[in-house]
N, C-alpha and C positions, 0 to 999 in steps of 0.2 A: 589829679583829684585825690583830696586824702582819704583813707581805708576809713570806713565806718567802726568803731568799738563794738566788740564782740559785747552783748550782755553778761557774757561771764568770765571776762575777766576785771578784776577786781580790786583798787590800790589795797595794798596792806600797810598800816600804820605798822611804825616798830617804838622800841621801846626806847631806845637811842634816837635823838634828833638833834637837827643841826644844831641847834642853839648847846647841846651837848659838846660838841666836836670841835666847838668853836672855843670852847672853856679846856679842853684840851691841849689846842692847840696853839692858846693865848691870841688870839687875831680872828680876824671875821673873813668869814669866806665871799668871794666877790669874782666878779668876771672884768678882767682890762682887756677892750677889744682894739686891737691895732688895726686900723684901715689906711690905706693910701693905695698909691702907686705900686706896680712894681718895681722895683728897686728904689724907694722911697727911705729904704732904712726898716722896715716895720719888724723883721724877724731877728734886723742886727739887735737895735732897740730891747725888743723884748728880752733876747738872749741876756743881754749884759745885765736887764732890770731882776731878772729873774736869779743871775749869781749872784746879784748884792743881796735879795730877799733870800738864797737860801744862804748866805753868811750871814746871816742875823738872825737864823733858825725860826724864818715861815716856810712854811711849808705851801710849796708851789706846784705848776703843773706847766708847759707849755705845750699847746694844742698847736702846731705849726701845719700851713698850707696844702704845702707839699707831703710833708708825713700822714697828713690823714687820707689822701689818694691813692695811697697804698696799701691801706687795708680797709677802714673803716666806710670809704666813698672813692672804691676804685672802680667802681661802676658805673661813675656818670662821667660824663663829661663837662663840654662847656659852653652847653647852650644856658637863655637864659633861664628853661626852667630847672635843668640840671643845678644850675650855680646857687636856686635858690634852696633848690635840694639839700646839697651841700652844707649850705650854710642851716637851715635846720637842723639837718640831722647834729653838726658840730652846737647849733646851740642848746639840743640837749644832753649832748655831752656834756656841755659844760654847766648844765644846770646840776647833772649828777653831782658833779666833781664840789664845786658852792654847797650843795646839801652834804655834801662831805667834809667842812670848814677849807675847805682850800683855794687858793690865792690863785687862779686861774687866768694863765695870758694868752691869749689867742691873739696870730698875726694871720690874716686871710685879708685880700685886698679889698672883697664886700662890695664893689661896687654901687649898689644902688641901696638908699635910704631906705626904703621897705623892709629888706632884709636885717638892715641892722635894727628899724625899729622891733621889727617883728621877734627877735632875741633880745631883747633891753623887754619887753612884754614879756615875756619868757619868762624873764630871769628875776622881775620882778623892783619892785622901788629897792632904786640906793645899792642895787647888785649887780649895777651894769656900768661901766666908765668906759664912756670912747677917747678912745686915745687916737688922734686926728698925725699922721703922720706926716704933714705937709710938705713934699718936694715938688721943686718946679718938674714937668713933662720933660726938659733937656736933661737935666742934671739928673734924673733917669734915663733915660737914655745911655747919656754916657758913661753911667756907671753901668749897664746892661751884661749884670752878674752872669746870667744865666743864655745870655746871647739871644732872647726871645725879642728885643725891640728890632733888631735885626735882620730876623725871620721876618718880623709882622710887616717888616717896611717893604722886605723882597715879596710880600704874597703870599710865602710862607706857613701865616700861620694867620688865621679868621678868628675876627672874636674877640681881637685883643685889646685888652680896656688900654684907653688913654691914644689909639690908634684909628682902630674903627668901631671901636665898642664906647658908651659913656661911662665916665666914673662921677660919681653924685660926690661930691666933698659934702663932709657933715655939714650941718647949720649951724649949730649946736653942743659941739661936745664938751666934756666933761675936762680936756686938756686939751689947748694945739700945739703941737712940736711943729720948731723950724726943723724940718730935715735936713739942711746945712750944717748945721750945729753938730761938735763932738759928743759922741754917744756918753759921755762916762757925765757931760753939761745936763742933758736930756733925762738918764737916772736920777739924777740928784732930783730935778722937776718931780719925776713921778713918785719919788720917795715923801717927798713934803706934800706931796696928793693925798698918796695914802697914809700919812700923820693925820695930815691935817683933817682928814676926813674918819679918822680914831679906827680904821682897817688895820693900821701897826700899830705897834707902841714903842719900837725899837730905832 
């Protein structure tokens, strides 16, 4: 259940605002959320999208899975109400960071459509792009980076989306990647996204 707002505390407006920061930084601040599988590609993907953006000097961030478990949500776990925790609490990070003009990729697997809608609400019209990672269940598997399909298949490990957990594939997104495809093929796609959609100009 979420914490009820104190009566006093208080937004403060400041003087400085996005639309500020954005004129700074020449490019509009925005959230690209990578969902799939695991091992689907989603954090390769973003990695390599995010060295081309900062070689054409936007200014980026990556909010990655695993890294926010270790400090900012290494308190939960992975049940479902923990995951959606999770994923909360990262989508107001990532709304700071957008108020901040910056180019924001989050790769967390998301599993279920509520949650991502519930950050696309967040974050607000034309500030949220799902970027839809698509790989077949095998072709994770056998890529099984991290040896977790493994575990899940031994008993190992409960919970495991694409296993015994559901993952909701978007309806809808904003881009679909074949996750077969060479990552540097998959950049190029998200680069004429964010042209086409006037987020770069570069």
């Amino acid at each position: 259940m979420a914490a009820e707002h104190d009566e006093n505390v208080i937004w403060h407006p400041h003087a400085i605002n996005r639309d500020d920061r954005e004129r700074q930084h020449g490019h509009r601040g925005v959230v690209l959320w990578f969902t799939g599988l695991s091992g689907s590609g989603k954090s390769t993907v973003a990695g390599a999208l995010e060295q081309a953006l900062h070689q054409q000097g936007v200014n980026t961030y990556l909010l990655d899975g695993d890294n926010v478990r270790h400090g900012l949500c290494r308190d939960l776990g992975f049940s479902d109400a923990d995951r959606k925790e999770n994923i909360r609490r990262v989508g107001e990070v990532a709304k700071l960071m957008v108020d901040a003009g910056l180019v924001v990729l989050t790769a967390f697997i998301s599993p279920h459509r509520a949650e991502r809608q519930m950050v696309r609400e967040m974050l607000g019209e034309g500030r949220f792009i799902e970027v839809f990672v698509d790989t077949p269940l095998d072709i994770c598997e056998a890529r099984d980076p991290k040896g977790l399909y493994k575990k899940a298949r031994a008993g190992e490990l409960a919970n495991f989306t694409g296993i015994d957990a559901v993952y909701e594939a978007p309806t809808r997104p904003e881009i679909h990647l074949d996750g077969e495809q060479f990552v540097t093929k998959l950049t190029v796609q998200l680069l004429d996204l964010l042209r086409g959609r006037d987020i770069i100009n570069c």
